[in-house]
C-alpha positions as a Markdown table, in Angstrom:
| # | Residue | x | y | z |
|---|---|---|---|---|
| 1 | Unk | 15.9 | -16.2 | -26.5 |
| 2 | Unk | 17.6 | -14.2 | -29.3 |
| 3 | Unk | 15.4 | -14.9 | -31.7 |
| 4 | Unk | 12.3 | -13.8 | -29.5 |
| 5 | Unk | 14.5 | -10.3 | -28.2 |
| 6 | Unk | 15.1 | -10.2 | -32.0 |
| 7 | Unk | 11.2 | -10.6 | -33.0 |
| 8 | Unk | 9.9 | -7.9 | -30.4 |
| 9 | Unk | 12.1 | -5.3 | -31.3 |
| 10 | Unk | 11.1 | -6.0 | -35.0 |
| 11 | Unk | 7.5 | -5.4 | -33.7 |
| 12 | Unk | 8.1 | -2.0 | -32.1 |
| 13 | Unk | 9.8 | -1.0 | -35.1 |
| 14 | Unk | 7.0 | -1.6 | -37.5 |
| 15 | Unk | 4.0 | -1.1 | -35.4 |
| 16 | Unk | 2.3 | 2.1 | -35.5 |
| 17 | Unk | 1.7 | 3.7 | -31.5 |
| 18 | Unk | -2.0 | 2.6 | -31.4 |
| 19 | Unk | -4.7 | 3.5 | -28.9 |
| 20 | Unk | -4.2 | 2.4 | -25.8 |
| 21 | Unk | -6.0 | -0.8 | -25.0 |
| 22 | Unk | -6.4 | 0.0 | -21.4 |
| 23 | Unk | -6.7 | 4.2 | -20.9 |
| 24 | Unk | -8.1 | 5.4 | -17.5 |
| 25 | Unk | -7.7 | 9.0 | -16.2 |
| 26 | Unk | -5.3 | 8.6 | -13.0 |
| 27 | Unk | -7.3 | 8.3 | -10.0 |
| 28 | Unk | -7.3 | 8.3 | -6.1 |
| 29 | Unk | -9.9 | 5.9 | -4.0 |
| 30 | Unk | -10.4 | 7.6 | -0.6 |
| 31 | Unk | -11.7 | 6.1 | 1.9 |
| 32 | Unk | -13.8 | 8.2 | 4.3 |
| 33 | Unk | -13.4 | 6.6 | 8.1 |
| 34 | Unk | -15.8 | 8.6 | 9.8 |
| 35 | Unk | -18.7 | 9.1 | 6.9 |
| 36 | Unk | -17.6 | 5.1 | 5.7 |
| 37 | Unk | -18.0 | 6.2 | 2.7 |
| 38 | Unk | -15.5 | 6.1 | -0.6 |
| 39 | Unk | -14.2 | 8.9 | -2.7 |
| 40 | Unk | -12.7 | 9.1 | -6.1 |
| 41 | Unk | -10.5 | 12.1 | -7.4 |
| 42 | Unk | -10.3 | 12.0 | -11.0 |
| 43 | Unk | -6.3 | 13.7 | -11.1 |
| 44 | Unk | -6.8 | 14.6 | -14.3 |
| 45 | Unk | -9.6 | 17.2 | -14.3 |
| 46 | Unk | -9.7 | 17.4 | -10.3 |
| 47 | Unk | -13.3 | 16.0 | -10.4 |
| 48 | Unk | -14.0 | 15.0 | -6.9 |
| 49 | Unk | -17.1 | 12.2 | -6.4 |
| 50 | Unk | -18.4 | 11.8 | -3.1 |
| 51 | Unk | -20.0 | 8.9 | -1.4 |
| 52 | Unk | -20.0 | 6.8 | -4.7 |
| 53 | Unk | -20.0 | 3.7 | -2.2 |
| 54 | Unk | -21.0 | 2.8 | 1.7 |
| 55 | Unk | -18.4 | 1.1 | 3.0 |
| 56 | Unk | -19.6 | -1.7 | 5.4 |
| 57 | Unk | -22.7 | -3.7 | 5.5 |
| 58 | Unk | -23.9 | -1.7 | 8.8 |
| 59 | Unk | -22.8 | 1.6 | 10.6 |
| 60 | Unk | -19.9 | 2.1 | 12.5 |
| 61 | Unk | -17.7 | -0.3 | 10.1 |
| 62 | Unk | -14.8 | 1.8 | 10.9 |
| 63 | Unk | -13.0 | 1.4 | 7.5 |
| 64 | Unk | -9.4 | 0.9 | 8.0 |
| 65 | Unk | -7.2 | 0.3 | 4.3 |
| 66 | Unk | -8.2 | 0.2 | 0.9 |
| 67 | Unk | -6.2 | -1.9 | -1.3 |
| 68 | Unk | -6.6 | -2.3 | -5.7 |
| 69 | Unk | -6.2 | -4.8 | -7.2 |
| 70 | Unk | -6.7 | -3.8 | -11.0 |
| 71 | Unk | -10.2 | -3.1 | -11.4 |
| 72 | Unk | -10.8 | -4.3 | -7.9 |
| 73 | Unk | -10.9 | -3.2 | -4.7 |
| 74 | Unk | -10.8 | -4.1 | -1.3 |
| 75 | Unk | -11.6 | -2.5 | 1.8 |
| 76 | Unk | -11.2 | -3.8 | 5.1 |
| 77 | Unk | -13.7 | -2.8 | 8.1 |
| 78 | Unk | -12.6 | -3.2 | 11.5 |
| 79 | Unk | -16.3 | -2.3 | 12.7 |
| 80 | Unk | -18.3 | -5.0 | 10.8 |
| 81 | Unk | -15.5 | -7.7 | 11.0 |
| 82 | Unk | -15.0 | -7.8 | 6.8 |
| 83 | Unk | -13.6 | -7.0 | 3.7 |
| 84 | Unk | -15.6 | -5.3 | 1.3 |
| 85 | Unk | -14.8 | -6.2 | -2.4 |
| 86 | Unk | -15.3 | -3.4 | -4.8 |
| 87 | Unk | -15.9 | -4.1 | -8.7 |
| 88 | Unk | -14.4 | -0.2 | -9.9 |
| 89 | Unk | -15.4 | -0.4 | -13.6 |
| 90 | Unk | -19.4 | 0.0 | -12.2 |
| 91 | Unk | -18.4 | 0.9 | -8.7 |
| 92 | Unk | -20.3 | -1.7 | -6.8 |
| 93 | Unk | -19.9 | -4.1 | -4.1 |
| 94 | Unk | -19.0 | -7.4 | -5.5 |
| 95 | Unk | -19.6 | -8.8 | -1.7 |
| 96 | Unk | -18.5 | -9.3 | 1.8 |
| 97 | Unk | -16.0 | -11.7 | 3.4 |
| 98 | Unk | -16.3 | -11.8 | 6.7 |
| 99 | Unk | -13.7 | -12.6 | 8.9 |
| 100 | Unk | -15.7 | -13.6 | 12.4 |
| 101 | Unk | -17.4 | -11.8 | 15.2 |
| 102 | Unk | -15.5 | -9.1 | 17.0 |
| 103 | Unk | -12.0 | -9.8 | 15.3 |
| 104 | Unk | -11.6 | -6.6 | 14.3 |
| 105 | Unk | -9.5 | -6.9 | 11.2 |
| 106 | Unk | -7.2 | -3.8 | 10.4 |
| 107 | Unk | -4.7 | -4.5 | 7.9 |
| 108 | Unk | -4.4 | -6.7 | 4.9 |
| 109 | Unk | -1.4 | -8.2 | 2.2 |
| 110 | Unk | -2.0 | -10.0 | -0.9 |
| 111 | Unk | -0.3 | -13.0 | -1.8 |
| 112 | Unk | -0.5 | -14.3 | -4.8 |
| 113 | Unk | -3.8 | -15.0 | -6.8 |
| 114 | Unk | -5.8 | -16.7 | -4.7 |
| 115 | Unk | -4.9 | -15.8 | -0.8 |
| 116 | Unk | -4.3 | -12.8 | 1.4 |
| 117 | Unk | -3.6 | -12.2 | 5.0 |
| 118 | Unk | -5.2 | -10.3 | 7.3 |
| 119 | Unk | -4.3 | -9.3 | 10.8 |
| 120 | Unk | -7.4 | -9.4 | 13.1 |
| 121 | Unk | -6.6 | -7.1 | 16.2 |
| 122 | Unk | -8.8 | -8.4 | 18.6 |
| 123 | Unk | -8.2 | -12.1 | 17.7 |
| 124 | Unk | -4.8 | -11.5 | 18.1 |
| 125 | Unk | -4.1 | -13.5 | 15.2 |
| 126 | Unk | -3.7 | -13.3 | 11.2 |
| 127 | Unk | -6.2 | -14.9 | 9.2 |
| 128 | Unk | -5.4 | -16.4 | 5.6 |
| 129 | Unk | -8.0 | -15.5 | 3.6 |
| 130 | Unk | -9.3 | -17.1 | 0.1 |
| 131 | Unk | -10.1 | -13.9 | -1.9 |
| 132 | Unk | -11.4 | -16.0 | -4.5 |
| 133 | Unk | -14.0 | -17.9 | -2.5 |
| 134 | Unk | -14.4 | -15.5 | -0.2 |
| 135 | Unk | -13.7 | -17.6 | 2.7 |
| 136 | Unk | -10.9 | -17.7 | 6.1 |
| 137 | Unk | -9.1 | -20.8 | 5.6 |
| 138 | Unk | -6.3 | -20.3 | 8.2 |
| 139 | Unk | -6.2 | -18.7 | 11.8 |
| 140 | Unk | -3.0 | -18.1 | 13.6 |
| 141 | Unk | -2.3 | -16.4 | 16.6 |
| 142 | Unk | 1.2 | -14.0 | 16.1 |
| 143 | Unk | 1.1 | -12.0 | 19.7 |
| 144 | Unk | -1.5 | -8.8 | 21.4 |
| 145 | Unk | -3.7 | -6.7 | 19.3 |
| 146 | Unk | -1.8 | -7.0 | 15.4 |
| 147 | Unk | -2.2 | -3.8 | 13.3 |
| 148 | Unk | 0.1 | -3.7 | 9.8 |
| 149 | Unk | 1.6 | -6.4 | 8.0 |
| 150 | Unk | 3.7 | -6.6 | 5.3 |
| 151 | Unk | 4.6 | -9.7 | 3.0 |
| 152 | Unk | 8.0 | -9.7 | 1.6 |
| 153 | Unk | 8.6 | -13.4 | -0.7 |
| 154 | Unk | 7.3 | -16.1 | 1.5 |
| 155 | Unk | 7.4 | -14.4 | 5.1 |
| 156 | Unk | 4.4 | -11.9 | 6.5 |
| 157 | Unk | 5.8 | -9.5 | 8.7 |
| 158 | Unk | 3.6 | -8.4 | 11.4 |
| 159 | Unk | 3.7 | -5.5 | 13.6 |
| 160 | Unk | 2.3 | -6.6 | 17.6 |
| 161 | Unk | 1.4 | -3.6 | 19.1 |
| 162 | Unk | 1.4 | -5.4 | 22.3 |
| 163 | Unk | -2.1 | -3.5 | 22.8 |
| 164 | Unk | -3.7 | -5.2 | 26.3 |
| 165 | Unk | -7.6 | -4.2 | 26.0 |
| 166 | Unk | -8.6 | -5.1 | 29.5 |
| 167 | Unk | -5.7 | -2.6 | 31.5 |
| 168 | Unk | -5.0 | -0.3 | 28.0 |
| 169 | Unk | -1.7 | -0.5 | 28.2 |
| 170 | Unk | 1.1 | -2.0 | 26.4 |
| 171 | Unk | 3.7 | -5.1 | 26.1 |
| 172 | Unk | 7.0 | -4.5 | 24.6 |
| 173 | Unk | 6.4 | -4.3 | 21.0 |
| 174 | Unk | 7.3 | -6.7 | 18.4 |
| 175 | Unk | 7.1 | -7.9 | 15.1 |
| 176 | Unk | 6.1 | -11.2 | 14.1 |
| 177 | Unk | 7.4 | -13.7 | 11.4 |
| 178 | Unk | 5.1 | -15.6 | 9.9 |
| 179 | Unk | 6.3 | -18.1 | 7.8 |
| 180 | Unk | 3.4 | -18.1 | 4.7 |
| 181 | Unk | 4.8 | -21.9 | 3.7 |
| 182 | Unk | 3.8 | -23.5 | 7.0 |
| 183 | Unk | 1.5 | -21.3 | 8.0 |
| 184 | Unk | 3.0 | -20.5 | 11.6 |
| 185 | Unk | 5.6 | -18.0 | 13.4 |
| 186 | Unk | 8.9 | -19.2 | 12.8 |
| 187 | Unk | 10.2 | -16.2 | 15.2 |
| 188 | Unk | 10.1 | -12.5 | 16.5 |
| 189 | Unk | 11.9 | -9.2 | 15.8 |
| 190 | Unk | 11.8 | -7.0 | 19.4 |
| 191 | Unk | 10.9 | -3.0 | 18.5 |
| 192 | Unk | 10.0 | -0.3 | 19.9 |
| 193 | Unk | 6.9 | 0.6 | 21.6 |
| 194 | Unk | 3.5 | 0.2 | 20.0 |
| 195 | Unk | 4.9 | -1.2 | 16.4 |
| 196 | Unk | 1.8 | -0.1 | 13.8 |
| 197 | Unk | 2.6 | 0.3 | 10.4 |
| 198 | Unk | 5.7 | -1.4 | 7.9 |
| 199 | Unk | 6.8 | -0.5 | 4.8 |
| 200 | Unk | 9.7 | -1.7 | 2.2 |
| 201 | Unk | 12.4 | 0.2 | 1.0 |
| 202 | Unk | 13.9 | -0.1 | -2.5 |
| 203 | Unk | 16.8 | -1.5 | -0.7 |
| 204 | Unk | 14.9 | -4.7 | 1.0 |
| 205 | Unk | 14.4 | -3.1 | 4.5 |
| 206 | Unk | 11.4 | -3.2 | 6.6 |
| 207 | Unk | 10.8 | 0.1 | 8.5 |
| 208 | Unk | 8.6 | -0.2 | 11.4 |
| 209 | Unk | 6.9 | 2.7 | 12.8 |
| 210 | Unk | 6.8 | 2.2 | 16.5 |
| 211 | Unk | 4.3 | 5.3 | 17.5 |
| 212 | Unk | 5.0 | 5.0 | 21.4 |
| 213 | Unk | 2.5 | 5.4 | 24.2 |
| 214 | Unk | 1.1 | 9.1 | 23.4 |
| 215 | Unk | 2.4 | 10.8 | 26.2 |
| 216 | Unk | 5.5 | 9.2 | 27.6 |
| 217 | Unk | 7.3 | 7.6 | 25.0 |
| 218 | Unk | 7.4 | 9.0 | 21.4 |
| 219 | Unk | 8.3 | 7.8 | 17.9 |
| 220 | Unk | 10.9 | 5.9 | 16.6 |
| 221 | Unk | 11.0 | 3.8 | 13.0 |
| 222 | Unk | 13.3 | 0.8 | 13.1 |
| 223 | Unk | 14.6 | -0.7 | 10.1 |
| 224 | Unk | 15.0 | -4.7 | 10.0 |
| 225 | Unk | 17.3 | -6.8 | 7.6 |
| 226 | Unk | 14.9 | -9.3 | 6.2 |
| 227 | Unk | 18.2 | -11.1 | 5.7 |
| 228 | Unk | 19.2 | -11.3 | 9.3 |
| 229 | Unk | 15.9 | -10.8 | 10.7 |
| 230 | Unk | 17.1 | -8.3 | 12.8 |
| 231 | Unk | 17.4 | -4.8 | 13.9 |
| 232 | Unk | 19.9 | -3.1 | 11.7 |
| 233 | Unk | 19.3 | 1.1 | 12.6 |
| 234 | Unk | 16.5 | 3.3 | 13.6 |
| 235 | Unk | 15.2 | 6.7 | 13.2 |
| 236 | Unk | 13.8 | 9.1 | 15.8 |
| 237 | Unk | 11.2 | 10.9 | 14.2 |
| 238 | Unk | 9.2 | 11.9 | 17.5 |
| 239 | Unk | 5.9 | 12.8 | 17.8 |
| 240 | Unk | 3.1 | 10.3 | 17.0 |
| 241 | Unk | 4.0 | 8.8 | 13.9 |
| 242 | Unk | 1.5 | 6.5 | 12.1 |
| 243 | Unk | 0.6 | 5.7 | 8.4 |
| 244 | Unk | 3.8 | 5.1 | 6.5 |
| 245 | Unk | 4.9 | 5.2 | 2.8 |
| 246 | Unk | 7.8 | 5.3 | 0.7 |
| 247 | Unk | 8.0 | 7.2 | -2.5 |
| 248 | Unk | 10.2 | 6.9 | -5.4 |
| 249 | Unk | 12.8 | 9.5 | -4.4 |
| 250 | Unk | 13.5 | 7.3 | -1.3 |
| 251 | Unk | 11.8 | 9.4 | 1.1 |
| 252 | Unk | 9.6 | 8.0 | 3.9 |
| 253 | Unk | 6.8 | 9.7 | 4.9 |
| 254 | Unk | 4.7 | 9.7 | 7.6 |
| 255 | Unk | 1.4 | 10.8 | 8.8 |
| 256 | Unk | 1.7 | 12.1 | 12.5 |
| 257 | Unk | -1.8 | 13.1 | 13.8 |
| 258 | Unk | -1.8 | 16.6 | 15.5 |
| 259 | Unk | -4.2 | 17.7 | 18.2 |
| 260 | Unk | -4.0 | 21.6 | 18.3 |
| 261 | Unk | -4.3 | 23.7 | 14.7 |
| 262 | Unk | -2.1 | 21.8 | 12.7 |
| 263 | Unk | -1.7 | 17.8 | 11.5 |
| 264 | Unk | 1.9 | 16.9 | 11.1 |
| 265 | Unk | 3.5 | 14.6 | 8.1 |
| 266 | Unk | 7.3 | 13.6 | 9.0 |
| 267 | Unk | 9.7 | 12.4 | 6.4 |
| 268 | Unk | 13.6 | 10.8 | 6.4 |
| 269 | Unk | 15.6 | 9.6 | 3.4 |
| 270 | Unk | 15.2 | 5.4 | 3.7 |
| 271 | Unk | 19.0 | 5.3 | 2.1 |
| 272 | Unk | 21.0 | 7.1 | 4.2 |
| 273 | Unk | 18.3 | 7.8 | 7.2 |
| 274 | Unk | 18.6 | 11.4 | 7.3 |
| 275 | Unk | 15.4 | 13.0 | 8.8 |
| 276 | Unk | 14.2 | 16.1 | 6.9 |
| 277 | Unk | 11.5 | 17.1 | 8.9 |
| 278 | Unk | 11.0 | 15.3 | 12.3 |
| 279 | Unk | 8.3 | 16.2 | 15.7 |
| 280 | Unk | 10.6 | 19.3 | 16.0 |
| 281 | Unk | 10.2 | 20.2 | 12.2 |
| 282 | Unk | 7.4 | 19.1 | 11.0 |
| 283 | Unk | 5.4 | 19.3 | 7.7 |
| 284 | Unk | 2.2 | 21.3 | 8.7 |
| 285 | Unk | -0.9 | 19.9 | 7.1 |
| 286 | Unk | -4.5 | 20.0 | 8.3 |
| 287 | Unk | -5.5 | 18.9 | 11.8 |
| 288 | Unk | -5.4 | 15.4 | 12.6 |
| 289 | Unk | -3.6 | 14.0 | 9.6 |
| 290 | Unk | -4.0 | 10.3 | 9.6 |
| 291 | Unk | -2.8 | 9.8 | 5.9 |
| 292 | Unk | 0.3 | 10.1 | 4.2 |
| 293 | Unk | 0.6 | 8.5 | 0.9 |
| 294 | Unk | 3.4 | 8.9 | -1.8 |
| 295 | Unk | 1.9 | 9.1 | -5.2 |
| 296 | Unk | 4.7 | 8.4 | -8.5 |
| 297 | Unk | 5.5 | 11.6 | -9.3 |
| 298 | Unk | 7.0 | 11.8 | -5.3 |
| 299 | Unk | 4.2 | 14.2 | -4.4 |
| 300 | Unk | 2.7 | 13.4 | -1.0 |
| 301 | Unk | -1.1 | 12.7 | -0.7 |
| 302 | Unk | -2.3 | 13.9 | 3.1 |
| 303 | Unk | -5.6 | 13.3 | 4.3 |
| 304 | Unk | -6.7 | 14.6 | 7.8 |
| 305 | Unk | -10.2 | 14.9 | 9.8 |
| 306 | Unk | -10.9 | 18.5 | 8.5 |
| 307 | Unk | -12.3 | 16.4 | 5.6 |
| 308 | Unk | -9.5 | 16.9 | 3.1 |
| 309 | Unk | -7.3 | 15.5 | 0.9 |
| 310 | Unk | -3.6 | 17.9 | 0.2 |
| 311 | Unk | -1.4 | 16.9 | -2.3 |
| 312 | Unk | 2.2 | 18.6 | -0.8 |
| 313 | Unk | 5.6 | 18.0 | -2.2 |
| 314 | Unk | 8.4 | 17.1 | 0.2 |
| 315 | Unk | 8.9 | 20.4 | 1.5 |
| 316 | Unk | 5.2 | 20.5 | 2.4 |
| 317 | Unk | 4.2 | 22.8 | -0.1 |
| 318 | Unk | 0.3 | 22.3 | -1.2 |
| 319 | Unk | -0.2 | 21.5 | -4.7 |
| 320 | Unk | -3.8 | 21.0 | -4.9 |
| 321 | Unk | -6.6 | 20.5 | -2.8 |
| 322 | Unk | -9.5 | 18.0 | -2.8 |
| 323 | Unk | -12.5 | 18.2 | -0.6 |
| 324 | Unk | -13.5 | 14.6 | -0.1 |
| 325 | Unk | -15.6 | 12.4 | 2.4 |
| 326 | Unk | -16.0 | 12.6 | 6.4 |
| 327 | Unk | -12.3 | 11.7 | 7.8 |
| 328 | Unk | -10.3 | 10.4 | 4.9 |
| 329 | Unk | -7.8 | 7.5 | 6.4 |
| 330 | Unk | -6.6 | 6.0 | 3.6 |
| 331 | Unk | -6.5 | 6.1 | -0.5 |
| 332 | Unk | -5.1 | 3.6 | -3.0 |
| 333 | Unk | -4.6 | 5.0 | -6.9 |
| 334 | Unk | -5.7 | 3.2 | -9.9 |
| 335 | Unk | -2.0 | 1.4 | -10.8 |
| 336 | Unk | -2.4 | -1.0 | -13.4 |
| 337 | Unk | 0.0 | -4.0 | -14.3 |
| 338 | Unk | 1.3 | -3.7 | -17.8 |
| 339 | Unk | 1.4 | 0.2 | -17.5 |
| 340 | Unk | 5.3 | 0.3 | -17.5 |
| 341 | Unk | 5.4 | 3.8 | -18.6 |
| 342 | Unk | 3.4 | 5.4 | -15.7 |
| 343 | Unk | 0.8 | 7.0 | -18.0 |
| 344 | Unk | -2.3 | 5.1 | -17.3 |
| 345 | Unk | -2.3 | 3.4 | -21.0 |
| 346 | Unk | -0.9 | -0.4 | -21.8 |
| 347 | Unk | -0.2 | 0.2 | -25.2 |
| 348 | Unk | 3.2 | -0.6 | -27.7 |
| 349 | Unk | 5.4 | 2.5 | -25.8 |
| 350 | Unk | 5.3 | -0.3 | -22.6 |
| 351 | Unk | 6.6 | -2.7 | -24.6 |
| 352 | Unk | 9.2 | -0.5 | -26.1 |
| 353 | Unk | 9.9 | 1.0 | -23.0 |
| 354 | Unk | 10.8 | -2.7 | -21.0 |
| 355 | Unk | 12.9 | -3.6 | -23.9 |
| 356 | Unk | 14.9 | 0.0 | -23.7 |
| 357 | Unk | 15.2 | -1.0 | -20.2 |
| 358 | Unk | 16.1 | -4.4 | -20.3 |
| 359 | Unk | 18.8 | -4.6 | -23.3 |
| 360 | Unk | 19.4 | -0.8 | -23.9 |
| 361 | Unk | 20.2 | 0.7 | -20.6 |
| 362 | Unk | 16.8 | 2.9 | -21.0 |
| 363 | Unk | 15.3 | 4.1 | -18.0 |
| 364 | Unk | 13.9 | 2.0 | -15.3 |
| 365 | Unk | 9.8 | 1.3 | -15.1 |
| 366 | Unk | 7.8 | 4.3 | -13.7 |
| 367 | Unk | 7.5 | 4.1 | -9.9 |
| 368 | Unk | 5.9 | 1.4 | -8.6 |
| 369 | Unk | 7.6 | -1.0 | -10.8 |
| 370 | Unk | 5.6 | -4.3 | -10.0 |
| 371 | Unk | 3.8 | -2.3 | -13.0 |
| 372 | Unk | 6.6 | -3.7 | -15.0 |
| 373 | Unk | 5.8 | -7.7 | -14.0 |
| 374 | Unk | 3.3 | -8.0 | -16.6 |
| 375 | Unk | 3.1 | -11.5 | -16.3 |
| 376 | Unk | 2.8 | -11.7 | -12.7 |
| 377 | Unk | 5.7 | -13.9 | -11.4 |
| 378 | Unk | 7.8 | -11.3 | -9.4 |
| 379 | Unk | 10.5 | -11.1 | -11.8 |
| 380 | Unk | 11.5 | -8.7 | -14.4 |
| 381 | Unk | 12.6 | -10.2 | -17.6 |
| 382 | Unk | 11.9 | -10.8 | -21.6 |
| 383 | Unk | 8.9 | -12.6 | -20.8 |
| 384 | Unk | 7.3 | -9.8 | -19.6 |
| 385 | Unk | 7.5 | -7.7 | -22.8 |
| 386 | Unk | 6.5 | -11.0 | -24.6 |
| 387 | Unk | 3.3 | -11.2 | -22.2 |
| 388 | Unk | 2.5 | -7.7 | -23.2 |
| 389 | Unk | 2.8 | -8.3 | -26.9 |
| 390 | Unk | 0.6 | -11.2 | -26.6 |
| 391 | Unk | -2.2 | -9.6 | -24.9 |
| 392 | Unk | -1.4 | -6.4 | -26.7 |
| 393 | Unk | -1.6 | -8.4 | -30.5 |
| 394 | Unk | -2.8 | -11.8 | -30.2 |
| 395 | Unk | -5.6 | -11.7 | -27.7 |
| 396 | Unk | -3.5 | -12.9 | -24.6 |
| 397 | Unk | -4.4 | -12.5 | -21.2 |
| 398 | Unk | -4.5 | -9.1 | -19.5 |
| 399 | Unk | -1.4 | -7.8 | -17.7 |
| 400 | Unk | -1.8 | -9.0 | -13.5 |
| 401 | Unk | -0.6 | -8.2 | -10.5 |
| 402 | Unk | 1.7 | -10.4 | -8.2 |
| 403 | Unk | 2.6 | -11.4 | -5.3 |
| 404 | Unk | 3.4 | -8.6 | -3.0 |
| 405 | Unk | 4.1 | -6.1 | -5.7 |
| 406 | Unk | 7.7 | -6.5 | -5.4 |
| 407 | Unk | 9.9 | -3.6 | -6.1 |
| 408 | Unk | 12.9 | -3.5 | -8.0 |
């Protein structure tokens, strides 16, 4: 192990910063609900392309989350029962995988390699899905209507809205655990009402936005100890919270509708829990804000039915503006494995900078920092810089993306 620690810092001493071997101008997907169409902002010279791709193999597809994969995509529609797969380097539809009449899929995790889940809302079930085939190879029912899901090592965590769709109203919400090994739920986590959305802190907590009833009860996010498996603390943020997402300062936030002039976007610190701007406070965007994505510089991507896409910073403050699609819901930037750096480019400055890390007390990977796993395998170590060298020098295999995307 000394001897290769010994070799690679030789090789960034004598090596020459070449040209990047992967170099892509930062980009956001966005995918249009209402028009089903996607979007591409090019953040580098604000170039906006419309309707590049229909999402859905008929109308009323209702596209729900877009998820990339390197230089694929994937788009789940709730309408048309299937995911979409998305080839970005010609932006094309690779194909369909369809996941069975009326099961309304909404949200999806990968895996590993070969499998991700799915929750099918209508089913009431997740579905494991063989990305590479293109083919359901599981079905298990978790509890009424399932919306988000997150995977954290071998456990899917799955929000049950509780969602009855024959008297519209709801069961005490809760989250499933689905064990991914035996492929079954080993147990349930009660919440709040209406449990939608999850995400994971830096700290290895599951936040759940619970987004209430609409008009009696209101929002609350409660945090779970994946440890425990319990309810450790909660947040009342009010309102109608929905989308959630956690940026690298630590700050949660969340995209909270609006019905009058003004969408909302609520945000707390995930460390300490404070709530900077709650229902009573809010971050004013554009009406009917149904997106709130944290991008790595901590800005805040909002996207709301008046047909754009705001990039704020945490005091809601609009950066830049981007007329997109019909109802933007979701987006998903172009993060590519290897790219430890942040800049968009593998090139010998990753390498150098996971060794400065590693051995030197440097600074950590740019936000997210799966970005940093070159070789996949969920952990951090020398034999990621050796995987980069190796693709970088001797024809290896391209950087990849792992299981769940783990953060440090």
């Amino acid at each position: 192990m000394k001897r290769m620690k010994q070799f690679l810092l030789t090789l960034i001493i004598i090596s020459a910063v070449t040209e990047a071997v992967q170099a892509e101008n930062p980009t956001a997907y966005v995918l249009n609900t209402n028009g089903e169409t996607l979007s591409k902002i090019n953040l580098t010279t604000g170039t906006v392309s419309n309707n590049i791709l229909t999402i859905g193999t008929d109308i009323f597809s209702y596209p729900n989350q877009l998820v990339i994969r390197d230089t694929l995509a994937y788009a789940v529609a709730s309408g048309t029962n299937e995911i979409q797969v998305i080839n970005l380097r010609n932006e094309t539809t690779v194909g369909f995988i369809n996941t069975g009449t009326e099961s309304n899929p909404y949200w999806m995790e990968f895996y590993d390699d070969r499998y991700l889940y799915v929750t099918l809302m209508k089913s009431n079930s997740v579905a494991k899905v063989d990305y590479i085939s293109g083919s359901i190879v599981d079905e298990v029912e978790v509890g009424k209507s399932p919306e988000g899901i997150l995977i954290v090592g071998n456990k899917a965590y799955v929000a049950c809205t509780g969602f009855d769709w024959g008297t519209w109203e709801y069961d005490p919400g809760r989250v499933a655990v689905y064990d991914i090994a035996g492929d079954s739920v080993s147990g349930y986590i009660d919440v709040g009402l209406n449990p939608q959305y999850l995400a994971l802190d830096r700290f290895g907590r599951i936040h759940v936005v619970c987004t209430g009833d609409y008009y009696t009860v209101f929002g609350k996010v409660y945090i779970i100890d994946i440890g425990t498996e319990a309810v450790i603390d909660s947040v009342s943020v009010g309102g109608t919270p929905g989308q959630i997402s956690i940026g690298p300062n630590n700050t949660a936030c969340i995209a909270a509708a609006g019905w009058e002039e003004n969408g909302y976007i609520l945000t707390y610190n995930t460390e300490t829990l404070e709530i900077y701007h709650n229902a009573a406070n809010p971050i004013e965007v554009d009406l009917n804000c149904m997106m709130a994505l944290a991008y790595q510089d901590s800005t805040i991507f909002s996207g709301s039915f008046t047909n754009y896409v705001k990039v704020i910073d945490t005091a809601g403050a609009v950066k830049k503006s981007y007329a997109v699609g019909d109802g933007p819901l979701h987006a998903a930037f172009n993060y590519a494995p290897g790219d430890v750096t942040g800049d968009f480019m593998v090139n010998i400055l990753d390498v150098t900078s996971m060794i400065n890390w590693l051995y030197k007390g440097g600074p950590a990977p740019r936000w997210p920092e799966w970005r940093a796993n070159a070789d996949g395998n969920g952990n951090y170590n020398i034999l990621d810089a050796t995987y980069l060298v190796n693709y970088l020098y001797r024809d290896g295999p391209r950087p990849k993306i792992g299981p769940g995307w783990l953060r440090l």
